[in-house]
C-alpha positions in Angstrom: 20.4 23.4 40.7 19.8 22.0 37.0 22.9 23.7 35.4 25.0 21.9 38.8 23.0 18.3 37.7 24.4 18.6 34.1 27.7 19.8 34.9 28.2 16.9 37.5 26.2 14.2 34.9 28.8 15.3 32.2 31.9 15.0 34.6 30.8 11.6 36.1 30.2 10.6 32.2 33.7 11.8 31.1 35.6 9.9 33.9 33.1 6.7 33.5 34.5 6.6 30.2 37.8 5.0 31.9 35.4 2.0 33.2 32.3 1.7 31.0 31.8 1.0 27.0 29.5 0.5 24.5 27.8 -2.1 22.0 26.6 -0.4 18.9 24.0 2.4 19.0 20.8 0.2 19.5 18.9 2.1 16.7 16.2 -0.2 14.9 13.7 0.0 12.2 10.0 0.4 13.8 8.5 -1.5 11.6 6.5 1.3 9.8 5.1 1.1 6.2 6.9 4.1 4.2 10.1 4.5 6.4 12.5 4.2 3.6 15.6 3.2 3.8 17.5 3.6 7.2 20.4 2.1 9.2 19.9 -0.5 11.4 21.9 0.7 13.8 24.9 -2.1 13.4 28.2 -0.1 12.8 30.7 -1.6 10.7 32.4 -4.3 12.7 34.8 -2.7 14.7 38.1 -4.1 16.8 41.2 -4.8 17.2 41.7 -7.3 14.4 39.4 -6.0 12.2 40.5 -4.7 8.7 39.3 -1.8 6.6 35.5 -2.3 5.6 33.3 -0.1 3.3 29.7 0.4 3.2 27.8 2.3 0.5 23.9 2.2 0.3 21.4 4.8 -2.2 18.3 5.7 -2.5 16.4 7.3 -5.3 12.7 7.9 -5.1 10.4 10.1 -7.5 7.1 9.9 -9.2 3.7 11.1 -11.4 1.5 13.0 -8.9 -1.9 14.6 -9.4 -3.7 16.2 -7.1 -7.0 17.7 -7.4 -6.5 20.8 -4.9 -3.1 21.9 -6.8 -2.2 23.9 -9.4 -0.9 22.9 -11.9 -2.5 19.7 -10.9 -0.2 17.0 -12.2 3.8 17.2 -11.2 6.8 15.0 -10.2 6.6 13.5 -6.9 6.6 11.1 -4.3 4.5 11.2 -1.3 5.8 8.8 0.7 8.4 10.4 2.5 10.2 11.7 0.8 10.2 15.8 1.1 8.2 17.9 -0.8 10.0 18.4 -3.9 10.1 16.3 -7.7 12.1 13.3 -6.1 15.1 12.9 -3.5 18.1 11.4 -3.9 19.9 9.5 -0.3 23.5 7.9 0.0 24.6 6.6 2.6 28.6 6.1 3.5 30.7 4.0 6.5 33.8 3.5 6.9 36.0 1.8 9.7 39.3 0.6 10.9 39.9 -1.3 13.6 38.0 0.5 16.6 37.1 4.0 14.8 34.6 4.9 11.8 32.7 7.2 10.0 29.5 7.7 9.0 28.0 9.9 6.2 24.5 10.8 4.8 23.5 13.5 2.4 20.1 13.6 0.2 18.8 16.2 -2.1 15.4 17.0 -3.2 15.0 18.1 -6.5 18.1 18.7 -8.8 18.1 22.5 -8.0 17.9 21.7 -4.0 20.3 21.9 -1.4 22.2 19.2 -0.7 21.6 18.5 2.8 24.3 16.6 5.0 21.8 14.9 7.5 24.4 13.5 9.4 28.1 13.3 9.0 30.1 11.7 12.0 33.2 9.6 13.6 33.0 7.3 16.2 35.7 5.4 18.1 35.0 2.4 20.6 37.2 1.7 23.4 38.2 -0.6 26.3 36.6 -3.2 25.0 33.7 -2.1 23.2 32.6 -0.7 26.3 32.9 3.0 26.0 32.0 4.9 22.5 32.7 8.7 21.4 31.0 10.3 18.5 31.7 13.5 16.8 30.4 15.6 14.5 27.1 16.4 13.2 25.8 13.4 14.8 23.1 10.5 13.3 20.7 7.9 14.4 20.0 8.6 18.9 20.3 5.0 20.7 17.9 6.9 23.2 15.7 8.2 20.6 11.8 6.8 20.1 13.1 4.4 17.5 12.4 5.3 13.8 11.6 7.1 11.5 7.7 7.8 10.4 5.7 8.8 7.4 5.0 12.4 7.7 1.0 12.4 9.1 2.1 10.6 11.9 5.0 13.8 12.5 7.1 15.5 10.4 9.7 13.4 9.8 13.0 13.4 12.2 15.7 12.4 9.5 15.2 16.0 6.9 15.6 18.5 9.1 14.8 21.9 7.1 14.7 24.8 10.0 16.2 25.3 13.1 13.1 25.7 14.5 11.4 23.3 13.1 10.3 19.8 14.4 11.8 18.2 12.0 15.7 17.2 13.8 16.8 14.3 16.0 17.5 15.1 19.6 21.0 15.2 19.3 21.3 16.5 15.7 23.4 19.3 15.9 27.1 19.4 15.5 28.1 18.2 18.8 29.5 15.1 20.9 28.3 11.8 21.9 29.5 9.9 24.7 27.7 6.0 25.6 28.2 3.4 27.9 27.3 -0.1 27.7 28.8 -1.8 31.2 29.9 -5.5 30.0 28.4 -6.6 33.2 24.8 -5.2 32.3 24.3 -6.7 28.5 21.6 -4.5 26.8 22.1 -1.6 28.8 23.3 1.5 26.8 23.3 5.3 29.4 25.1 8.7 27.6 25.3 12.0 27.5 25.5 14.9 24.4 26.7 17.5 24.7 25.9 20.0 21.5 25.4 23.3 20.5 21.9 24.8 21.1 19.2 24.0 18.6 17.5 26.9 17.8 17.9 30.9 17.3 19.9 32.9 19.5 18.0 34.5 22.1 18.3 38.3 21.7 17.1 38.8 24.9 20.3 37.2 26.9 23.7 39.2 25.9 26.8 37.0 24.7 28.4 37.4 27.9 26.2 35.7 29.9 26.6 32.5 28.3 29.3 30.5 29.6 29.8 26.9 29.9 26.8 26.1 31.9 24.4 27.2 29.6 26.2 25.3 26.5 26.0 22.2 29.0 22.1 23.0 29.7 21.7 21.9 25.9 22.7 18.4 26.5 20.6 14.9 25.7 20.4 12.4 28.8 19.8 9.7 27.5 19.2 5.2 28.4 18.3 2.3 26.4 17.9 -1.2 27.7 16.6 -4.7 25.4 16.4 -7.7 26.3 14.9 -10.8 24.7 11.9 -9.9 26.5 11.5 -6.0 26.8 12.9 -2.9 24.8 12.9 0.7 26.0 14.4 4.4 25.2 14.1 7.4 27.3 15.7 10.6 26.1 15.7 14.1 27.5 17.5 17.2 25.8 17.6 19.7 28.3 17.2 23.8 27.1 19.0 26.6 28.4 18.0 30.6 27.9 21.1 30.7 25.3 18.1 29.8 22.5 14.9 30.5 21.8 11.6 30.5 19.2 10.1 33.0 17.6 6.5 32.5 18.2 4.0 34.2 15.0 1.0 33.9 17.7 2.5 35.7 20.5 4.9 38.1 18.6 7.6 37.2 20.5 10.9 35.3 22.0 10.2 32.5 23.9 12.1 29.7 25.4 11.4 26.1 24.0 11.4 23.8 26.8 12.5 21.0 27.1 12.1 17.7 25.2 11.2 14.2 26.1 11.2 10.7 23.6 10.6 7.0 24.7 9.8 3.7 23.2 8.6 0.3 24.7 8.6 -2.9 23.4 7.2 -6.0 25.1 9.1 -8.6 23.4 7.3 -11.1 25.5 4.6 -10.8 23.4 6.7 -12.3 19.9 7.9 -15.0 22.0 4.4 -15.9 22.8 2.5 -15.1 19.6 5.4 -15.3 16.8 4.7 -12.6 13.8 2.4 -10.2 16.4 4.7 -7.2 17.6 3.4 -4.5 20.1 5.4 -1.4 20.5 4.8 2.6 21.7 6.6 5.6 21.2 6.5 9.2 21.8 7.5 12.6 23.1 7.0 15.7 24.8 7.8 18.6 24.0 7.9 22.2 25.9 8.6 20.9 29.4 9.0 24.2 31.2 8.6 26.0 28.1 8.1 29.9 29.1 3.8 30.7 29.0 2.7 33.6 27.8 -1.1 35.1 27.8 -2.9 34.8 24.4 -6.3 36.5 23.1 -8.3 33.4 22.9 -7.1 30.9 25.7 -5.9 33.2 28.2 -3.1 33.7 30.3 -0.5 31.1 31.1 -0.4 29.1 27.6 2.8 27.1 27.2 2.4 27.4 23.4 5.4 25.0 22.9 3.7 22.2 24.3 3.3 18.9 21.9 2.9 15.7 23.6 2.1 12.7 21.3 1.9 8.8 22.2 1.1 6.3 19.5 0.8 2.4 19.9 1.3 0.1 17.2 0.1 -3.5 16.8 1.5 -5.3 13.7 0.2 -8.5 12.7 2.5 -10.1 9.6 2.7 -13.7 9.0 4.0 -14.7 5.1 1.1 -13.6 3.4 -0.1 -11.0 4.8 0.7 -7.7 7.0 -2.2 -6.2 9.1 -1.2 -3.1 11.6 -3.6 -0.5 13.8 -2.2 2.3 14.9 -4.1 4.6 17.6 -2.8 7.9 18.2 -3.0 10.8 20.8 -1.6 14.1 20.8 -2.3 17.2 22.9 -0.9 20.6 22.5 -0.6 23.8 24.3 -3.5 25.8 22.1 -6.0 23.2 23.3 -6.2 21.3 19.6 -6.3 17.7 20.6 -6.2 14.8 18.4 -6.9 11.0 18.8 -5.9 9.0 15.1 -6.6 5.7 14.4 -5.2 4.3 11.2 -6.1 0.4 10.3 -4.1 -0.8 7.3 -4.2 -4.3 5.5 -1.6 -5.3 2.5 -2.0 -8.6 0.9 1.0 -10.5 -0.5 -0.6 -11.6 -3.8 2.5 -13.0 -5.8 6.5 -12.9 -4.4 6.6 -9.2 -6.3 3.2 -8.5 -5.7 1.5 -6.7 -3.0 -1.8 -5.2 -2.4 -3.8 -3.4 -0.1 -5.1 -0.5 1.7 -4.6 2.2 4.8 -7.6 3.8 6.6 -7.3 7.1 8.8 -9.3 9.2 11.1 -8.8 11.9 13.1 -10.9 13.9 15.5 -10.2 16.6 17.4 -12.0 17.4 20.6 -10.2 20.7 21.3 -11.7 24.2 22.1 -10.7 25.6 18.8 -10.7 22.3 16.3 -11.5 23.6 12.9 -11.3 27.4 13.7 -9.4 30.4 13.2 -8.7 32.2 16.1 -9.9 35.8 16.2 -9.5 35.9 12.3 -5.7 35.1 12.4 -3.9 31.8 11.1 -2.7 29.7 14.5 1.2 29.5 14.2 1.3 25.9 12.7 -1.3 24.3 11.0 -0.8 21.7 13.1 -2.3 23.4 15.9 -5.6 23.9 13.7 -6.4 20.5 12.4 -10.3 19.2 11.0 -13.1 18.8 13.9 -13.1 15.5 12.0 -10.6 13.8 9.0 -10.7 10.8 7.4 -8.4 9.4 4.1 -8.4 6.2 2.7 -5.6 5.0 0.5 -5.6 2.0 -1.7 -2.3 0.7 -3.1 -0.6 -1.9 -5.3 2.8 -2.5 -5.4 5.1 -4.6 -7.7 8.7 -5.2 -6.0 11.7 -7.1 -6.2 13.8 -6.4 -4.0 14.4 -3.1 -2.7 13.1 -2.0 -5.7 9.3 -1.2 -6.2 6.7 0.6 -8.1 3.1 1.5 -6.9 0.1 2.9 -7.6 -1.6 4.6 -5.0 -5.0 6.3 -4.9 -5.9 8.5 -2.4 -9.3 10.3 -1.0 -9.1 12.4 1.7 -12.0 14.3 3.8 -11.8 17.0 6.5 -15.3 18.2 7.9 -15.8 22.0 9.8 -19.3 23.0 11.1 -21.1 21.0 8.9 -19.1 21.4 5.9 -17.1 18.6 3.9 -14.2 19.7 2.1 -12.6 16.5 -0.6 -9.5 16.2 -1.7 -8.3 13.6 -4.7 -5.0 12.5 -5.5 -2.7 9.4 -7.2 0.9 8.6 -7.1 2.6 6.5 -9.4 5.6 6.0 -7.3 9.4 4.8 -8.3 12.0 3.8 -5.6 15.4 2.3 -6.4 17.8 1.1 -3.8 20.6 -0.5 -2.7 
């Protein structure tokens, strides 16, 4: 009945495309501290008169890092996101003419990494900006939960390093986009992609059994809608038997699920109170995932199950940005997690900016802080601290997109009783343009 849904939803889509159209993409900033650099969704202008327009934008970002818990101790590096090696380097590309474009992003980390093409795409909008088609390895989701965060929130979408890995847009793989935004519904964006599956190739189902339906049952569903008042994403990829995860736990092949993402906005709330912003996001992930029976929680354990909501209250008149951030995730091997992460940054002089983050985590899961029957659980971030707390002081000098900081950080995890420390600083660089 599913595979039926998805094969009608992509038919209606394709011959809608004769009616509808789009608007731009709808992606946005979430106002995070440590994003980095990212599009703001707005294509180059696009039409019938317009001329040939070029956009180019880089980023550079590296640093001094010492860390008490490493060895060596002291290394090049920047912490906030920005992958895991001695720097990265970004640049960004668009291009359009008239109604088509392209879009292009590679990065590397480290002069000796691989240069990864994040996202590399053309686009065409038709019949009145009404209708857009994108193909390729595609970008930034309009349905997605709107930004990108630094990594102890989760890992980040944008640097995707496995195909198994959380780490990947909903719609990432090479594949094609289709959106509508109906002139006579302004702020209303629906689509469909359709892609190639996202993970490993099941070894259980045989290359003959996967026909069109099953490449179809890999599709993102996706709607958007903003107004001056309101602003919301739901996205759903669907997951067919064609893929599947190797799970380390189990010791076996096992079908992902699907995934969920949404945001909401109340604008209402800027219009009333002008510099507060309220927002939520989230996702969940393993909907109908296959379960499996495991030593220590028993049978039927969806092991691919992550579900995680965060709200976000930002506070930022001229001289000053407060934000508190309370987070919840649960997750198929009973670890569960609620965050909350005040922060306060002071705007001391124009290029001058000071301040601090708090976080704390606790875990009120069966198996918080354990190792289960003396084995490692699959992902470590399945076996977080009963309790973890950090504290991060910074100073920042800036002019323009252009900044340098000091950052000191402490960071604390408790386990029956015991406190493990952790000390570290970053002197970070980050040029951009």
């Amino acid at each position: 009945m599913i595979k039926k849904t998805v094969v009608a939803a992509f038919a209606a889509l394709a011959l809608s495309g004769f009616v509808y159209a789009q608007e731009g993409n709808g992606q946005e900033d979430n106002g995070q501290e440590g994003n980095g650099q990212e599009w703001n969704g707005a294509e180059l202008a696009a039409g019938p008169r317009a001329g040939p327009q070029m956009e180019v934008s880089a980023e550079v970002k590296t640093g001094v890092f010492w860390d008490s818990r490493a060895e060596p101790s002291a290394r090049m590096h920047h912490n906030d996101y920005a992958g895991n090696a001695l720097g990265r380097f970004r640049l960004d590309m668009g291009f359009s003419y008239q109604s088509l474009g392209i879009r292009v992003r590679f990065e590397q980390e480290g002069l000796a990494g691989t240069v990864n093409w994040y996202f590399a795409y053309a686009y065409g909008n038709f019949l009145d900006e009404q209708f857009r088609i994108s193909l390729g390895r595609l970008g930034p989701s309009p349905w997605d939960w709107g930004g990108t965060a630094p990594r102890w929130i989760w890992a980040p979408h944008d640097n995707r390093v496995a195909l198994d890995d959380h780490r990947r847009w909903l719609d990432d793989v090479f594949g094609i986009r289709m959106e509508i935004t109906p002139a006579a519904v302004p702020g209303l964006n629906v689509g469909l992609t359709v892609n190639q599956w996202d993970n490993l190739r099941n070894p259980r189902v045989e290359d003959g059994d996967i026909g069109i339906s099953e490449l179809l049952m890999e599709s993102v569903i996706g709607v958007a809608y903003a107004n001056d008042h309101f602003h919301g994403r739901l996205s759903l990829r669907l997951d067919g038997v064609a893929d599947a995860v190797f799970c380390d736990y189990y010791e076996g092949w096992l079908l992902e699920g699907m995934s969920l993402m949404y945001r909401l906005e109340p604008r209402f709330i800027t219009n009333l109170v002008p510099d507060l912003r309220v927002w939520l996001n989230g996702w969940w992930r393993g909907i109908g995932a296959e379960t499996v029976e495991t030593a220590v929680i028993g049978a039927n354990t969806n092991t691919m199950m992550d579900w995680r909501n965060w709200l976000y209250v930002e506070y930022a008149p001229a001289d000053f940005t407060a934000e508190l951030r309370l987070g919840l995730q649960l997750t198929g091997f009973e670890s569960h997690v609620f965050t909350v992460r005040p922060s306060f940054f002071y705007n001391v002089l124009p290029f001058l900016r000071a301040g601090a983050a708090f976080r704390y985590e606790y875990n009120f899961g069966t198996y918080a802080g354990t190792f289960w029957g003396g084995r490692t659980p699959p992902h470590t971030a399945f076996n977080p601290a009963r309790h973890f707390f950090s504290i991060e002081p910074q100073v920042r000098i800036q002019f323009g997109a252009t900044y340098f900081a000091f950052v000191y950080g402490f960071e604390g995890r408790v386990d029956d009783g015991n406190l493990t420390q952790r000390h570290w600083i970053n002197l970070r660089t980050t040029i951009s343009f």
